[in-house]
VMD Tcl script that draws the C-alpha trace (Angstrom):
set ca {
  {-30.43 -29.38 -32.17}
  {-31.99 -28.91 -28.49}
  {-28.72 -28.48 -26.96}
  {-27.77 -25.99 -29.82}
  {-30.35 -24.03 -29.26}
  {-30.15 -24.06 -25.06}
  {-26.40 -22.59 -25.92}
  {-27.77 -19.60 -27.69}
  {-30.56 -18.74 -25.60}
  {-27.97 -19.17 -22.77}
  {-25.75 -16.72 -25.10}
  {-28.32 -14.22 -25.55}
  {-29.05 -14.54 -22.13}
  {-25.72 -13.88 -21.12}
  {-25.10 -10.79 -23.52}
  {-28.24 -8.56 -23.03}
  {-27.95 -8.87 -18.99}
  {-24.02 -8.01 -19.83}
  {-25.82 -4.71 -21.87}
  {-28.08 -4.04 -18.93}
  {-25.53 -4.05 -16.70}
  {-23.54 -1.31 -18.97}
  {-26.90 0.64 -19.16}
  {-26.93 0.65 -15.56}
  {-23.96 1.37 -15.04}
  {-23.92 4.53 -17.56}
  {-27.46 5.90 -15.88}
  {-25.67 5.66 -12.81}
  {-22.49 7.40 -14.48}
  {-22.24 11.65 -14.00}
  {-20.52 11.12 -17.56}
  {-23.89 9.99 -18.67}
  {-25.72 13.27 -17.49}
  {-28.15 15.08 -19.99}
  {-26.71 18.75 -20.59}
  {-30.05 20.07 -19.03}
  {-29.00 18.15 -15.64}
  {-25.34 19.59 -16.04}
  {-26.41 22.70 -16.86}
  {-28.77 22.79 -13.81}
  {-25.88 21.67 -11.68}
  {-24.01 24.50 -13.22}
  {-25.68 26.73 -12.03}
  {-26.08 25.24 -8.82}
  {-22.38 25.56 -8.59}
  {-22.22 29.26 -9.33}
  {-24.51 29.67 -6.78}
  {-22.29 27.97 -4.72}
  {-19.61 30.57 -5.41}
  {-21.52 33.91 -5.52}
  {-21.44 36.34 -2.26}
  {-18.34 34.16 -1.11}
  {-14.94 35.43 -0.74}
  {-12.07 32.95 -0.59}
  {-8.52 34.09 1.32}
  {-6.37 31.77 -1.24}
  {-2.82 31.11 -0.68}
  {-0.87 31.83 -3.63}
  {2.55 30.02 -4.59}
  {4.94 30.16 -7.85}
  {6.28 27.09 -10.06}
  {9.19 28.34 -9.75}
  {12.78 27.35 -7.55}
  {12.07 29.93 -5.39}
  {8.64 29.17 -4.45}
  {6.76 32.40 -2.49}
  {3.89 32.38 -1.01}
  {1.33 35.57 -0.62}
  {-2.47 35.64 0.30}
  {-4.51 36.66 -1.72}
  {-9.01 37.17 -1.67}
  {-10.88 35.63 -4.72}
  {-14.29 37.45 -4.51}
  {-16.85 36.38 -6.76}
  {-20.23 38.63 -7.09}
  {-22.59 39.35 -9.65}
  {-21.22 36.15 -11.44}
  {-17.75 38.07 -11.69}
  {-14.60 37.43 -10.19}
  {-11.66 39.68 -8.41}
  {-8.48 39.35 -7.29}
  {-7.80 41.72 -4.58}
  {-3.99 41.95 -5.18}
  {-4.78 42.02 -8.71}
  {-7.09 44.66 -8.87}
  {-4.21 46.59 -6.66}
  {-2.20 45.69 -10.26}
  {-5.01 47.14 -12.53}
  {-6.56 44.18 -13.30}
  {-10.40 44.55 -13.52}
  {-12.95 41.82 -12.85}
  {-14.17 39.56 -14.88}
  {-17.29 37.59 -15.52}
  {-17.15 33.89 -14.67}
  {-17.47 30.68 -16.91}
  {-18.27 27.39 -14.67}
  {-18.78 24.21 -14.97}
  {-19.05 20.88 -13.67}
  {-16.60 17.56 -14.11}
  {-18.10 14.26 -13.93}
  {-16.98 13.49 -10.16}
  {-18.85 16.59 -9.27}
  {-15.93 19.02 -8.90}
  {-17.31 22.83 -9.75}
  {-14.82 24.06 -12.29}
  {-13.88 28.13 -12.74}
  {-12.28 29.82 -15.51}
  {-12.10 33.43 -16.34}
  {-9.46 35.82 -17.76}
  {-8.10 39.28 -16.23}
  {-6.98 42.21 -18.15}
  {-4.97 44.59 -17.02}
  {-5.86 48.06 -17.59}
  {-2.80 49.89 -17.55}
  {-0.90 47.41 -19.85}
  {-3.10 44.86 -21.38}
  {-1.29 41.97 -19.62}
  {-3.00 38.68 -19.22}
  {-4.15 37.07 -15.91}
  {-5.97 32.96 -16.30}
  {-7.34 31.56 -13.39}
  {-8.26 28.03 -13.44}
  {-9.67 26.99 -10.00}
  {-11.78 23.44 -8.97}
  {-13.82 23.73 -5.86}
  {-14.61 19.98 -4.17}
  {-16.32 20.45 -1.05}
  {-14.81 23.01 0.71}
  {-11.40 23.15 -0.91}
  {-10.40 25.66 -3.67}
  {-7.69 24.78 -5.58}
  {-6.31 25.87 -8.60}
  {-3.70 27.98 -11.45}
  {-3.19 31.48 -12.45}
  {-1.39 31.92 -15.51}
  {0.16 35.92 -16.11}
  {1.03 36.46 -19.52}
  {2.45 39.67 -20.28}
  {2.64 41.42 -23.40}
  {6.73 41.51 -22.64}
  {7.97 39.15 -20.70}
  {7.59 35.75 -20.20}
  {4.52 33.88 -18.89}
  {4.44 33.04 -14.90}
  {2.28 30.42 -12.94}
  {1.10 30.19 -9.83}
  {-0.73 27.56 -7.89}
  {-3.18 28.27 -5.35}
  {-5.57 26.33 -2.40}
  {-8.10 28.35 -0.46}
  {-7.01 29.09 3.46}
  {-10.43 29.92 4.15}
  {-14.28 30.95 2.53}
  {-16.62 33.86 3.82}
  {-19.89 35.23 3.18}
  {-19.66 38.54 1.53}
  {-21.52 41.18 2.90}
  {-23.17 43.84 0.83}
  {-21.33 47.63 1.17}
  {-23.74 50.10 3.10}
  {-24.42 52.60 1.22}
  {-23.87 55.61 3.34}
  {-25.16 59.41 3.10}
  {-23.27 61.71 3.45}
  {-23.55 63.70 6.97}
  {-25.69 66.06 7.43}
  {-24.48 69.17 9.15}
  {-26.58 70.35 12.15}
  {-28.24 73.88 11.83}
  {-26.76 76.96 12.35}
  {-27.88 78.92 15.18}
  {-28.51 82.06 14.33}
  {-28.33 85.30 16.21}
  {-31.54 86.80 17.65}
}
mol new
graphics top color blue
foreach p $ca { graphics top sphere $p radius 0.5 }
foreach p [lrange $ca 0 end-1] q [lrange $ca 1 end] { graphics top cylinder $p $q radius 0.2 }
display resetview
């Protein structure tokens, strides 16, 4: 009976440090986060991304791969694409997010003005590298994707407002 019950408390032992070591393990775990935590590093992460503009390098899927450059600007928790907006595309407010490794995650979607067409962007920032997919779906046509990684990241200055000049007084005749 003695050694019956050494085997279960050697059991039970066994089992609930096995459970604490899972409970550890899962506090430790960004899986485990509380949605006020991820929503605080949400928002951290927009931070991250506002006033910045990216020079991205933009590829196709397809056989004949091009590249172009391209500026992501993100301000006032929107998002443009400067040859985009050169398209008619208008900015677009910004949905991020955070995955579990700590990778900030971007979505929005782009209309186009003149046509309705479709522009998705999907991009993960880790660190300092922007990566990520734009999807084009046009009302006609078929849908395109392209990849892109970021080249570089800058601060965005504000515009300066400027006045208009003001002409210097007429000198009159005496």
């Amino acid at each position: 009976m003695k050694g019956l019950l050494i085997v279960v408390l050697v059991f039970a032992l066994i089992v609930s440090s096995g459970g604490l070591v899972m409970a550890l393990d899962k506090t430790a775990s960004p899986a485990s986060m509380s949605d006020a935590t991820r929503n605080q590093l949400a928002a951290q992460a927009k931070n991250k991304l506002e006033s910045r503009q990216w020079e991205v390098s933009v590829t196709s899927a397809g056989k004949k791969a091009a590249t172009e450059t391209d500026v992501f600007t993100f301000t006032d928790g929107k998002v443009t694409s400067k040859n985009l907006s050169a398209q008619g595309y208008k900015k677009s407010n910004l949905n991020v997010g955070i995955q579990d490794d700590g990778t900030i995650v971007w979505e929005t979607m782009q209309v186009n003005a003149n046509n309705n067409d479709l522009a998705f962007f999907r991009g993960e920032l880790s660190g300092t590298t922007m990566r990520g997919v734009i999807s084009m779906q046009p009302v006609k046509g078929e849908k395109t994707i392209f990849n892109f990684t970021n080249a570089s990241q800058q601060a965005v200055t504000p515009a300066k407002e400027t006045a208009a000049p003001v002409p210097a007084p007429k000198k009159g005749k005496k």
